[in-house]
N, C-alpha and C positions, 0 to 999 in steps of 0.2 A: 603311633597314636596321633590322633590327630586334635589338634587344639581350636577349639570354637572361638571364633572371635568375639569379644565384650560386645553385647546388646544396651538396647538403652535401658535395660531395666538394669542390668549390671550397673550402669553410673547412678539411677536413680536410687539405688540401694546404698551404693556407696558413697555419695553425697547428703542421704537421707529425707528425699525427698519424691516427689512422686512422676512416676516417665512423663505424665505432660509438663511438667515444671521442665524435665529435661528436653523436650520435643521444639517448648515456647523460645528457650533459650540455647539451641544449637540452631535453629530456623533464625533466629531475631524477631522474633512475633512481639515478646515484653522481656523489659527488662526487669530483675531482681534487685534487693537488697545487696551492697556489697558484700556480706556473710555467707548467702545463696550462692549469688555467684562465684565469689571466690570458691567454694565446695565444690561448686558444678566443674570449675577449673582444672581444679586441683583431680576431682576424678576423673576426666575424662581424660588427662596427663597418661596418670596414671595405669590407668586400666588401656593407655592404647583404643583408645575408642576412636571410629571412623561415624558418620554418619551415610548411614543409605540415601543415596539424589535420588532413586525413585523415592523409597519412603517419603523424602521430603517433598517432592512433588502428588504425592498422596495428601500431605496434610495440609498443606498452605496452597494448591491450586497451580504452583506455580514451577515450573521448570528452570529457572535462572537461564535461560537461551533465549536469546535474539537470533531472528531468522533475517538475512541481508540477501538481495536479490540487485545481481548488476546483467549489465547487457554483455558483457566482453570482459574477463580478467584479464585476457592478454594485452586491453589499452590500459598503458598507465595511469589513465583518469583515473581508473573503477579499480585498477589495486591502489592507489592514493586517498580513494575512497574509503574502501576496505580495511586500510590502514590504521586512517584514524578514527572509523566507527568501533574500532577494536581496541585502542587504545583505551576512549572512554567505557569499551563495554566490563573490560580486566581488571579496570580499576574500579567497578561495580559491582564486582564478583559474578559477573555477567560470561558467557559462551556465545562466541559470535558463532552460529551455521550460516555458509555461503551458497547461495542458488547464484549457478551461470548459466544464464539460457543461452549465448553464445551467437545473442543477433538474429535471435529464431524465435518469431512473436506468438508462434502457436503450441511453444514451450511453457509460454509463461504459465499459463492457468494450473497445469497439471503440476510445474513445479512448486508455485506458492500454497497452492492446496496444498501437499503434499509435505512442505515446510510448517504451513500452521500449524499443523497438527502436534507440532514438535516444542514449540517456541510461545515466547510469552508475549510477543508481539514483532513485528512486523517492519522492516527497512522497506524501502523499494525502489529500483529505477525501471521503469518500463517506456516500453514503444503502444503500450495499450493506449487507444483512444479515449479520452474522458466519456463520452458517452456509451460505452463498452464496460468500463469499473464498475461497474452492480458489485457485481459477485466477489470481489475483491475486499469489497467493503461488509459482504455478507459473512467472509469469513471467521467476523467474531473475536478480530484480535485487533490489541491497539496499536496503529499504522503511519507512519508516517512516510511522505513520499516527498522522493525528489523531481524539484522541474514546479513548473506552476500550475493549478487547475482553476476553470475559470467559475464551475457550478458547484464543484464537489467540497462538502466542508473536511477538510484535513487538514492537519500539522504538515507543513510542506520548506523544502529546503530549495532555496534556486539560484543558480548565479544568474547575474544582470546581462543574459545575452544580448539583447537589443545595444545596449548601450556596448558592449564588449565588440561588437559588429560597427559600431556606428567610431570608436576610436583606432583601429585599424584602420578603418577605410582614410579618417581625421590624418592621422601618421603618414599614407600613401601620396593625400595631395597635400599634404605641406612640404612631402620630398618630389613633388612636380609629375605623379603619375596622374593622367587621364584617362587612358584604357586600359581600366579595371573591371578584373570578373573575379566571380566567385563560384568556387566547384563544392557543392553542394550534398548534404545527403535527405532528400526531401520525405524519405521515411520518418526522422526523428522529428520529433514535437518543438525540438528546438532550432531547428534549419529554419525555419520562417523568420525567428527575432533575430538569430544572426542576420540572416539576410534583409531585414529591413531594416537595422542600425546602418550596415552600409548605405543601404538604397536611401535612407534619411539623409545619413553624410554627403552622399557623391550629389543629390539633387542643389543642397544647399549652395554647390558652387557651379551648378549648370551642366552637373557629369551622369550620365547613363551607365549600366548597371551591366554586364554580359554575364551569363548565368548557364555554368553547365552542372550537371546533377550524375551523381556515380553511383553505382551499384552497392554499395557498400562502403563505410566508413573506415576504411582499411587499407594500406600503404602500395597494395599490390591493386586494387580496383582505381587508385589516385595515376598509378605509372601509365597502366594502357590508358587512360585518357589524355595522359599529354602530347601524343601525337594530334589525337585531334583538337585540342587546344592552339598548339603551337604550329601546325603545319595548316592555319586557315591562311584566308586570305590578308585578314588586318588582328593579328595574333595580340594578344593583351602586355601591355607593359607592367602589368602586376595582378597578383592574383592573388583573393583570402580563399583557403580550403577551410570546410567546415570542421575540422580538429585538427591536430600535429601530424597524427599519423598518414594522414593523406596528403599533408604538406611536405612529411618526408619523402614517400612515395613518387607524389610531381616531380619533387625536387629530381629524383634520380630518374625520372625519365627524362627529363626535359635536356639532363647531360648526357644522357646515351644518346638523343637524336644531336649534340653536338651545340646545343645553345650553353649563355653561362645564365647562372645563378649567381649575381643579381646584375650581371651587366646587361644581359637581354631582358631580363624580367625578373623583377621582386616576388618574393613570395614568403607568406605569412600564412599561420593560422590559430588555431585555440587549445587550450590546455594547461602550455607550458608542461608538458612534458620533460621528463630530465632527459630524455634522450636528444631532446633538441637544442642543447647547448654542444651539443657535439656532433652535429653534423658540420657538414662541410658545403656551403657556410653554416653559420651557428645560427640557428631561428626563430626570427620575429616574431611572436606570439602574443597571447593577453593570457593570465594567471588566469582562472577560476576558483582556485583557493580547494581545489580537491580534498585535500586533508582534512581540512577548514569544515569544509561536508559536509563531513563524514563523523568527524567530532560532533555534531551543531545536531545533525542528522540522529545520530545516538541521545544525546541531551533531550532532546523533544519526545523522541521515543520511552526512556524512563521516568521522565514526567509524564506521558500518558499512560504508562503500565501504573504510577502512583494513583492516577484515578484524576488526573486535571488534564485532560483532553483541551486543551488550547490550539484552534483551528488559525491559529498566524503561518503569515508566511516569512521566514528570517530570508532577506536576498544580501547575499556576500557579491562586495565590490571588487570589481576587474581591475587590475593592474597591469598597463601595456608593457610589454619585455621589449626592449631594442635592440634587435642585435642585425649582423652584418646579414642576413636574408635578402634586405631592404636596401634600394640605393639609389638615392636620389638623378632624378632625369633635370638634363639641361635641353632646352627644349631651342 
């Protein structure tokens, strides 16, 4: 024999009151009289009552999902991200769903379309151009993005890359480097403010700027470049990669071709990756506050599902990491 499980009309009977009294109050839509509720309590204890998430998202409009969209889970940035958008979305009674487009810009559309549909509003890190976001913004859900836009009104989270760019480069000539370059990934929206916090820094004290650009922001596209970095003619005495993982990446090529890290050349980059306290040596970086985000990133986000769409941009401060990557030139 098989046993039905308690419906909401089963608690609204047994509490004595009517299924949207029980509907208003398993949702949170309104609260009751301590007597109501207490009833409501006590039956729904009792009788083993579940509520239906579809049902619920029938009656209130709302799915309790957030849809998150990163470029690459496998960089620690974007699970650091991930992390703590999820922290705060659990203790919301919130579901975080993950889209990875995987560094693949022609993913995006089809995947966040495809997330909307699901979710009650919207994260985002993209490689999409601002003047390309129409349809993004058509989607109909309330969105907040990371990175900064210069036209677009949105809830937007960013860390201070220019300035995170410009205190590296500050660290490299206080330790006596002058030829400095930066390997670069000129796809992302945010390779120009890194690199012009350097290009700010190095001009300030009469230093030029060498600039190589990689295929991708990824540890194995960072190695085969460092032959040609390193076997030019006037090779650089230090180098900012545009995230950790390409500064890992350098790092181990520049030892296979038989240079040291950091006796021939310092090298630093951005993240603060935990993997980068264990490399060999251990890596100079600038925090971005990932975690920080992603929390900050969620907060905005359920304030705009609340119905206060507040178009600021929150920018979290850089904190430069010191470690042995770096090493002062005696000239």
């Amino acid at each position: 024999m098989t046993i039905k499980p308690p419906t909401i009309h089963d608690v609204a009977a047994a509490a004595g009151v009517s299924t949207s009294t029980v509907s208003k109050y398993v949702n949170g839509i309104q609260r009751f009289s301590p007597v109501v509720e207490a009833a409501l309590k006590s039956a729904i204890e009792a009788l083993g009552y579940r509520s239906n998430p579809q049902a619920q998202s029938m009656i209130t409009g709302r799915t309790k999902s957030i849809g998150l969209s990163v470029l690459d889970i496998s960089n620690p940035h974007f699970t650091a991200i991930v992390k703590g958008a999820n922290r705060v979305a659990l203790a919301h009674g919130y579901t975080l769903l993950l889209a990875d487009v995987d560094e693949t810009p022609s993913r995006e559309r089809s995947l966040l379309e495809a997330l909307s549909r699901r979710v009650d509003g919207l994260l985002v890190y993209s490689r999409i151009p601002e003047e390309e976001m129409s349809w993004m913004i058509g989607l109909g859900k309330p969105l907040v993005f990371f990175g900064r836009l210069e036209h677009t009104q949105l809830p937007c989270v960013s860390g201070d890359d220019r300035r995170a760019g410009y205190m590296l480069a500050q660290h490299l000539v206080t330790k006596g480097h002058k030829r400095v370059a930066y390997l670069g990934f000129s796809r992302s929206n945010r390779n120009r403010e890194r690199m012009d916090g350097i290009r700010e820094c190095l001009a300030s004290h009469d230093l030029s700027l060498l600039v190589f650009d990689c295929e991708a922001p990824a540890a194995v596209a960072s190695e085969l470049a460092s032959a040609s970095i390193m076997l030019g003619q006037e090779p650089p005495d230090a180098i900012v990669c545009y995230n950790d993982l390409m500064a890992i990446g350098l790092m181990a090529g520049i030892q296979s071709l038989g240079f040291r890290v950091p006796q021939d050349i310092s090298v630093a980059g951005f993240d603060n990756i935990p993997f980068g306290r264990y490399t060999m040596p251990p890596l100079t970086t600038v925090d971005q506050q990932s975690e920080r985000m992603g929390e900050v990133g969620m907060h905005k986000l359920l304030t705009a599902i609340a119905g206060d769409a507040n178009c600021d941009v929150t920018t979290l401060a850089p904190q430069l990491i010191v470690r042995s990557s770096v090493q002062g030139r005696v000239e």
